[in-house]
VOPAGU-2260 file (C-alpha; in pm, 1 decimal, decimal comma):
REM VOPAGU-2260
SITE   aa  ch    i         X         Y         Z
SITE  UNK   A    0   -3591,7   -1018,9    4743,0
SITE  UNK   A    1   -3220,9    -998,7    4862,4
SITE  UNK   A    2   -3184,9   -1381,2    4857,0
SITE  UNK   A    3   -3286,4   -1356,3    4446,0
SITE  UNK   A    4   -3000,3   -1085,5    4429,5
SITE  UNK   A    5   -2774,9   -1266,9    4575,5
SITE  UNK   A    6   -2842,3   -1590,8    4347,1
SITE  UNK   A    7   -2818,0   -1337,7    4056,4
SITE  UNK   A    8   -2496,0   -1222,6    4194,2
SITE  UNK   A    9   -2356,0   -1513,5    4246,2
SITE  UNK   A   10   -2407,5   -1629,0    3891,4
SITE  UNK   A   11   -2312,1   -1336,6    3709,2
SITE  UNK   A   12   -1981,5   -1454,7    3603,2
SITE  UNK   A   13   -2093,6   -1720,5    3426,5
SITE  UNK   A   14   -2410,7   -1534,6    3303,8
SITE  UNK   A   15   -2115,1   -1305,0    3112,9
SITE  UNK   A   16   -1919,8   -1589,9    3011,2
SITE  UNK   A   17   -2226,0   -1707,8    2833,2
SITE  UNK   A   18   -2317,6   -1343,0    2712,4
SITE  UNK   A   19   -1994,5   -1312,0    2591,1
SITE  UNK   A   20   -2010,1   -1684,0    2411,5
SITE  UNK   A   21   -2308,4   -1584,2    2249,5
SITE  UNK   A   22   -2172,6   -1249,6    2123,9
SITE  UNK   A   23   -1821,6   -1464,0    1970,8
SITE  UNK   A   24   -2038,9   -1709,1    1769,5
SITE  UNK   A   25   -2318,5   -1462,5    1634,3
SITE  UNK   A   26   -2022,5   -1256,6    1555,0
SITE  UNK   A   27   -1815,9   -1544,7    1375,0
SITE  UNK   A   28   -2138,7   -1679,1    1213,0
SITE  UNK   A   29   -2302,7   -1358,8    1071,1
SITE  UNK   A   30   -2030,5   -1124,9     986,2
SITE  UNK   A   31   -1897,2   -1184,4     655,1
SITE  UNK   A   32   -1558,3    -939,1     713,9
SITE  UNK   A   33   -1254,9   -1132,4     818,7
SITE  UNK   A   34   -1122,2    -910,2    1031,8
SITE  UNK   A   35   -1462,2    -905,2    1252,5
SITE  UNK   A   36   -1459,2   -1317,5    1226,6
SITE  UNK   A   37   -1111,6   -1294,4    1361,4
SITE  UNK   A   38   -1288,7   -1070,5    1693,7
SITE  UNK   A   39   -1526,4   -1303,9    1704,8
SITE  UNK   A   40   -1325,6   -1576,7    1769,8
SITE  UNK   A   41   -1142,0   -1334,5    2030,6
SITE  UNK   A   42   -1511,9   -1253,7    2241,6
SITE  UNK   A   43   -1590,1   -1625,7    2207,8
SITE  UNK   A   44   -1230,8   -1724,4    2331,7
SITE  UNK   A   45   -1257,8   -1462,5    2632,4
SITE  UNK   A   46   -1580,2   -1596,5    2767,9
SITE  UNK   A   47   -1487,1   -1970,9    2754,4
SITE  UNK   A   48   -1167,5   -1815,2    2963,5
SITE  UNK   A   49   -1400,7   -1629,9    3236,5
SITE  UNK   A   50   -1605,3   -1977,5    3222,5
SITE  UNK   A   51   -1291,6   -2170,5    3346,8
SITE  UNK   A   52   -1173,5   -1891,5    3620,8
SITE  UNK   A   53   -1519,6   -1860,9    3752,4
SITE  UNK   A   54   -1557,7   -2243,5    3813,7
SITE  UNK   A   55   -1205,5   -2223,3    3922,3
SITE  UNK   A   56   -1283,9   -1962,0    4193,0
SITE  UNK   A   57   -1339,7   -2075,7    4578,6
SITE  UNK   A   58   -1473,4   -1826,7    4840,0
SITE  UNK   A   59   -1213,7   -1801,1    5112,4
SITE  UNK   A   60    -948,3   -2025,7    4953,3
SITE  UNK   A   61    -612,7   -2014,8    4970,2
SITE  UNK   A   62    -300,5   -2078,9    4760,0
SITE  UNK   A   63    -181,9   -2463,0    4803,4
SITE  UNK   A   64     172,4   -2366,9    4888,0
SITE  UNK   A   65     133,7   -2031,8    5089,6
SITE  UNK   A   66     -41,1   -2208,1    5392,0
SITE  UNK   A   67    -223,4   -2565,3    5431,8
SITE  UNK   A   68    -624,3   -2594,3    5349,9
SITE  UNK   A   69    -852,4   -2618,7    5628,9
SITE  UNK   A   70   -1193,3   -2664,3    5715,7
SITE  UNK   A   71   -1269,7   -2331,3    5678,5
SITE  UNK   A   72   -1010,8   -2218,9    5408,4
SITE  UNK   A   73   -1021,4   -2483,8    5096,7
SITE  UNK   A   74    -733,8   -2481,2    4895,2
SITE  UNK   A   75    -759,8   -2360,0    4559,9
SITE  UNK   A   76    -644,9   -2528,7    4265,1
SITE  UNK   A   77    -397,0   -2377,3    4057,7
SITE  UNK   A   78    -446,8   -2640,0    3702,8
SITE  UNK   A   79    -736,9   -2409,5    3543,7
SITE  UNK   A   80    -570,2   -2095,8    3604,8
SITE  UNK   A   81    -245,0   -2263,8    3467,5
SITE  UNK   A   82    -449,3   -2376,5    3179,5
SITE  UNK   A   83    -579,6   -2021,3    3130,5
SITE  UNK   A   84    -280,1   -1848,6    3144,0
SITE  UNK   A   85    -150,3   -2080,4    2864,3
SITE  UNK   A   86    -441,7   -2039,6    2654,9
SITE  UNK   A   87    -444,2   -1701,3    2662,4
SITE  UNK   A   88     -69,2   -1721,3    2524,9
SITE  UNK   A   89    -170,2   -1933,8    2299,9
SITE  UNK   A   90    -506,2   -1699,9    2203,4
SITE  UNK   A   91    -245,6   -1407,3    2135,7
SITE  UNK   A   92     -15,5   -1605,8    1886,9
SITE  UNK   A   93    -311,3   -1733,2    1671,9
SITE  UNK   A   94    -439,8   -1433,1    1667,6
SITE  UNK   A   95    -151,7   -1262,3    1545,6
SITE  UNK   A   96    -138,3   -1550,0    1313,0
SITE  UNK   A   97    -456,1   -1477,2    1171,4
SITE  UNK   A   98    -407,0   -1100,1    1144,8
SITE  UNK   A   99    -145,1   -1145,4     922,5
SITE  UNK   A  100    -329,8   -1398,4     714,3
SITE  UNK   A  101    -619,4   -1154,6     672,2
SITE  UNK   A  102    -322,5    -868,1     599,3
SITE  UNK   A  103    -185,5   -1111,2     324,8
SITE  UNK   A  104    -496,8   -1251,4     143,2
SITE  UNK   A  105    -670,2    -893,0     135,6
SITE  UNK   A  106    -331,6    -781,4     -39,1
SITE  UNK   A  107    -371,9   -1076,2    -294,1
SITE  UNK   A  108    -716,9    -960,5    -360,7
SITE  UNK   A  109    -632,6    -639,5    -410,6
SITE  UNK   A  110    -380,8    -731,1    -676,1
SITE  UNK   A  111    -557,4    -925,6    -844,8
SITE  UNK   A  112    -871,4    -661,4    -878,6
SITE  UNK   A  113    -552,7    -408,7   -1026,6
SITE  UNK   A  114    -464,8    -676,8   -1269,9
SITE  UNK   A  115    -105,6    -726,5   -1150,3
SITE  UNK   A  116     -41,2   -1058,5   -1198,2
SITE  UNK   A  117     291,4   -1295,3   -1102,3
SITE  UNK   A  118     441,4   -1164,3   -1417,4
SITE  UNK   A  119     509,2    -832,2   -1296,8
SITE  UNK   A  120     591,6    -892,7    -993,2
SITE  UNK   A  121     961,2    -881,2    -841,9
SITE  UNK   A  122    1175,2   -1074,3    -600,3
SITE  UNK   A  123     997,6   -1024,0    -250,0
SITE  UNK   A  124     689,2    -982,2    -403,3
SITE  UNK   A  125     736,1    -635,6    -467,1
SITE  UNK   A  126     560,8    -467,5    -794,4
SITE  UNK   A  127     861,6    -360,6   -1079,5
């Protein structure tokens, strides 16, 4: 019974990475609000991330430069959490990005619904 725990255990990262996966697409591919499609792509994004650092992770390893790997004590390699920290940089700028998209095309729509069309419109896109 404790050796099934354990296996559970030791899988659960990646048993959330796909959880949260799962959650990102059915959000992205049901939900017809932009705002929630942009979230979705945020869950989604967030469990391919835990994906990486869990496969990343080593039991009892070390940093490559703060001592030298032994038999015992792997080194760890630093490329996927490199690669994680970048794409989470990059994660934050598109979604910014796509914030102010959703900002920008819900305030067209809602222009156009009032009837206020280019004609009334003044430098900066201001209404006269």
């Amino acid at each position: 019974m404790i050796s099934v725990l354990e296996a559970y255990l030791d899988r659960l990262p990646y048993l959330a990475a796909v959880a949260l996966v799962a959650i990102g697409l059915g959000v992205l591919v049901g939900e017809r609000g932009r705002l929630k499609k942009v979230l979705g792509i945020n869950v989604f994004q967030t469990g391919i991330l835990l994906f990486l650092v869990a496969a990343a992770y080593r039991t009892g390893g070390r940093a490559p430069l703060a001592r030298p790997a032994t038999a015992d004590a792997p080194s760890v390699n630093p490329l996927p959490h490199v690669l994680v920290l970048t794409a989470i940089v990059v994660g934050v700028s598109l979604t910014a990005l796509a914030l102010a998209l959703v900002i920008r095309v819900r305030r067209e729509e809602t222009m156009a619904e009032e009837g206020v069309g280019e004609e009334t419109m003044g430098e900066g896109g201001e209404s006269v």
